[in-house]
C-alpha positions as CSV (number, residue, x, y, z in Angstrom):
1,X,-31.5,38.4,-66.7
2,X,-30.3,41.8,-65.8
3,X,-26.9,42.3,-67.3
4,X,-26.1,45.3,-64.1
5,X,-26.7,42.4,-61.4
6,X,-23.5,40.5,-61.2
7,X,-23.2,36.9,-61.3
8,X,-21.9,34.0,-59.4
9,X,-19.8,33.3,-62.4
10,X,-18.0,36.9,-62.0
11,X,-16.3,36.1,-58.6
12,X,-13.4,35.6,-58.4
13,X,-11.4,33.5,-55.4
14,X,-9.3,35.7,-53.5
15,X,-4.9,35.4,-53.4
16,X,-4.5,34.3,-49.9
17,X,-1.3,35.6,-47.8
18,X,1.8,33.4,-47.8
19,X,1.4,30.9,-44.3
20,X,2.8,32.2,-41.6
21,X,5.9,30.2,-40.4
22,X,6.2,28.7,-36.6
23,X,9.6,28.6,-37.0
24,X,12.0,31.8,-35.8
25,X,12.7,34.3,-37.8
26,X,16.0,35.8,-36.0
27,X,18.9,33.4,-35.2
28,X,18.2,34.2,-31.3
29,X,15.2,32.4,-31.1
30,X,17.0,29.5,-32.3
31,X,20.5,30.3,-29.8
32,X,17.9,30.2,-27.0
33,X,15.9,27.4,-28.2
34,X,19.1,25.3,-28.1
35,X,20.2,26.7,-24.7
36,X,16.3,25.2,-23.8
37,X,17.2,22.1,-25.3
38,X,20.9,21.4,-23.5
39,X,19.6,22.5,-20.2
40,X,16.4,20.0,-20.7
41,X,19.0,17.6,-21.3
42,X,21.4,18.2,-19.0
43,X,18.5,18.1,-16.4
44,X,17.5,15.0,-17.3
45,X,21.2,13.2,-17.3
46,X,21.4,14.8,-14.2
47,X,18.4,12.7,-12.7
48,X,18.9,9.7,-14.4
49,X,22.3,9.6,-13.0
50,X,20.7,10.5,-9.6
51,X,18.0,7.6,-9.7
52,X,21.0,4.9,-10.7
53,X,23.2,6.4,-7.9
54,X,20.4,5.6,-5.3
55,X,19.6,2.0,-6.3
56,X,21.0,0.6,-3.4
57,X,18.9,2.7,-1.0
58,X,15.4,1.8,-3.3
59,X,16.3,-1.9,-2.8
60,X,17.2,-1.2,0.8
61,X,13.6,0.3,1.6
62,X,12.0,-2.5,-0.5
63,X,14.0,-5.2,2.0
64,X,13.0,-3.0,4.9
65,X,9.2,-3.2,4.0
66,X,9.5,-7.1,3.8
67,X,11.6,-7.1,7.2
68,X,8.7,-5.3,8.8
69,X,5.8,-7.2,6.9
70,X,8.1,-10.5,7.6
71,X,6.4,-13.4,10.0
72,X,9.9,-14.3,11.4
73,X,10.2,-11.2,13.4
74,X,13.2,-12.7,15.1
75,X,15.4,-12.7,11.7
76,X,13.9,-9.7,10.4
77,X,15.3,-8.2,13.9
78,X,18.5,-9.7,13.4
79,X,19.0,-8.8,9.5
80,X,18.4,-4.6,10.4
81,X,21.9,-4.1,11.5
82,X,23.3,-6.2,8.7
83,X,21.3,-4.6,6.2
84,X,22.2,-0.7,7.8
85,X,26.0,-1.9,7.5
86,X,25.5,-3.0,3.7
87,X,23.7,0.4,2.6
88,X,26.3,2.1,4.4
89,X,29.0,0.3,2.1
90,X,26.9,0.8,-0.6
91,X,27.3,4.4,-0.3
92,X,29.0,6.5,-3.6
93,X,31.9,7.6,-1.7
94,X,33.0,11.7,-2.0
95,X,35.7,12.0,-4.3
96,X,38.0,13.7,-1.5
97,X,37.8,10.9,0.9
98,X,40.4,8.8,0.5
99,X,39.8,5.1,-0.6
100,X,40.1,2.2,1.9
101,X,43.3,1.0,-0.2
102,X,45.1,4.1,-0.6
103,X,44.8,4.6,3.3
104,X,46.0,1.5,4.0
105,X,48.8,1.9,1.6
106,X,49.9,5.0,2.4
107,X,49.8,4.1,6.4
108,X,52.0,1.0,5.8
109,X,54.5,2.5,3.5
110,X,54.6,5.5,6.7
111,X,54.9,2.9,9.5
112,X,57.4,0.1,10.5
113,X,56.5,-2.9,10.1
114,X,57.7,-4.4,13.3
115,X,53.9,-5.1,15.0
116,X,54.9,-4.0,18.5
117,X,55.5,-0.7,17.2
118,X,52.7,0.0,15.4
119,X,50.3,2.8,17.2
120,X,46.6,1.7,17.5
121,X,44.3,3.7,14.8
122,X,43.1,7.0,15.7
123,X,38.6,7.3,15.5
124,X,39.6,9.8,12.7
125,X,41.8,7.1,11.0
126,X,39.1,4.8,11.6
127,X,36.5,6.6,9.7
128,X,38.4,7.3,6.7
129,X,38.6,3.3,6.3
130,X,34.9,3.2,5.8
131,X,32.2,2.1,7.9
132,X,33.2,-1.7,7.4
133,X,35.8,-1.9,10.4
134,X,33.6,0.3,12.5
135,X,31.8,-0.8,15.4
136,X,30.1,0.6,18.8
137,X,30.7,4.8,19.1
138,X,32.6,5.0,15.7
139,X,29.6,3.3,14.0
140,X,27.3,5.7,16.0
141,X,29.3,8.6,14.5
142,X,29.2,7.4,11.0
143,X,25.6,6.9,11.5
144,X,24.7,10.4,12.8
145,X,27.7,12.3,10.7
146,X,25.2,11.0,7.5
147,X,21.7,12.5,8.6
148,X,20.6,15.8,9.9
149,X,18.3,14.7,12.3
150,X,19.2,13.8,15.2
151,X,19.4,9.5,15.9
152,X,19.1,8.1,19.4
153,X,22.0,8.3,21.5
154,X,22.1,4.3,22.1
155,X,21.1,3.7,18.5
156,X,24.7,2.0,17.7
157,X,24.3,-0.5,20.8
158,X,20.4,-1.1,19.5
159,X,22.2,-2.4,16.4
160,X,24.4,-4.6,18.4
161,X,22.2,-6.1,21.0
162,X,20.0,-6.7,17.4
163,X,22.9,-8.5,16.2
164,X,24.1,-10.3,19.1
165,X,22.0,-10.8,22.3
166,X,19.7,-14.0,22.6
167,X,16.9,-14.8,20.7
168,X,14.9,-14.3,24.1
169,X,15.8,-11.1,24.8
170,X,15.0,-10.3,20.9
171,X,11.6,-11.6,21.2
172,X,10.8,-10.1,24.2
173,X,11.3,-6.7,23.1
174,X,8.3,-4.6,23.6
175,X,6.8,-4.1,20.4
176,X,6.8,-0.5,20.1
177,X,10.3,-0.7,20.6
178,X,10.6,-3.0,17.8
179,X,8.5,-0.5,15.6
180,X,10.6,2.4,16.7
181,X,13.9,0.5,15.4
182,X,12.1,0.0,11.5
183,X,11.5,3.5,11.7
184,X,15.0,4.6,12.8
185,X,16.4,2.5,10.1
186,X,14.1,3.5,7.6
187,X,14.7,7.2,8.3
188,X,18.2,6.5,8.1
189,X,17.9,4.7,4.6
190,X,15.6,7.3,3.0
191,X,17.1,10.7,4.4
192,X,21.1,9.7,4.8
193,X,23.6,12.4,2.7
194,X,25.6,10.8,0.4
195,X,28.6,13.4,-0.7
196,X,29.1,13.5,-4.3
């Protein structure tokens, strides 16, 4: 063998750089990767807090669907208003409307108590009480005060006659008609503003 050719034996591995890190290297990086981090989190808190505030309308559409799908279309008729008037009190209320209690309070500690006396409540009065006590144009007003788009002017006395009127007059609605008051209600459900 020739002593001028070198060998396999002569090499020699290399010294291989140190690994480059993936973690920062200036404490920037790591100020705006914790900014990232609170904003993911407060985003999320944010939504979470959002999907448990509109429970109540999820299990309103869910009982809507079945009211439409329902055989009984006479009870599923009669159950709309009812179920409008418990989403509406299932509303989160906005923290600078007054409670139904403290109105009460505060108007009964401001009037005398002698009943004769006592002024009938104003619509505005009315509406600060929450939608339970309301009824006919007031309810009508709550109902279109909570949606942009615009509901049928009779809608209110719809909910009503649902409510009230004979079973034949019910069951002789056309059923378009019937089918325009699930999607009314539905609309309402899905697209009212809560203020919070």
């Amino acid at each position: 063998m020739n002593p001028n050719i070198p060998s396999i034996e002569q090499l020699k591995e290399m010294a291989l750089p140190a690994p480059v890190s993936y973690a920062p290297q200036t404490w920037g990086w790591w100020v705006l990767l914790a900014m990232l981090i609170g904003a993911c989190l407060l985003v999320g808190a944010r939504r979470y807090w959002q999907w448990r505030r509109d429970r109540y309308r999820r299990e309103a559409l869910v009982r809507l669907a079945e009211l439409r799908s329902s055989e009984d279309q006479l009870n599923a008729l009669r159950e709309l208003p009812e179920l409008l008037k418990r989403v509406a009190l299932s509303m989160p209320s906005s923290r600078n409307t007054p409670s139904v209690g403290a109105g009460l309070l505060a108007m009964a500690s401001a009037q005398p108590t002698d009943k004769s006396t006592v002024p009938p409540l104003s619509p505005a009065s009315r509406l600060l009480q929450g939608p339970a006590a309301l009824g006919r144009e007031d309810w009508q007003v709550f109902l279109q005060r909570h949606i942009k788009q615009t509901l049928p002017a009779d809608f209110s006395q719809q909910l009503a006659q649902l409510a009230y009127a004979p079973d034949d007059t019910l069951l002789a609605l056309p059923p378009d008609q019937r089918q325009q008051l699930f999607n009314t209600c539905k609309h309402w459900v899905e697209h009212h503003h809560v203020a919070a």
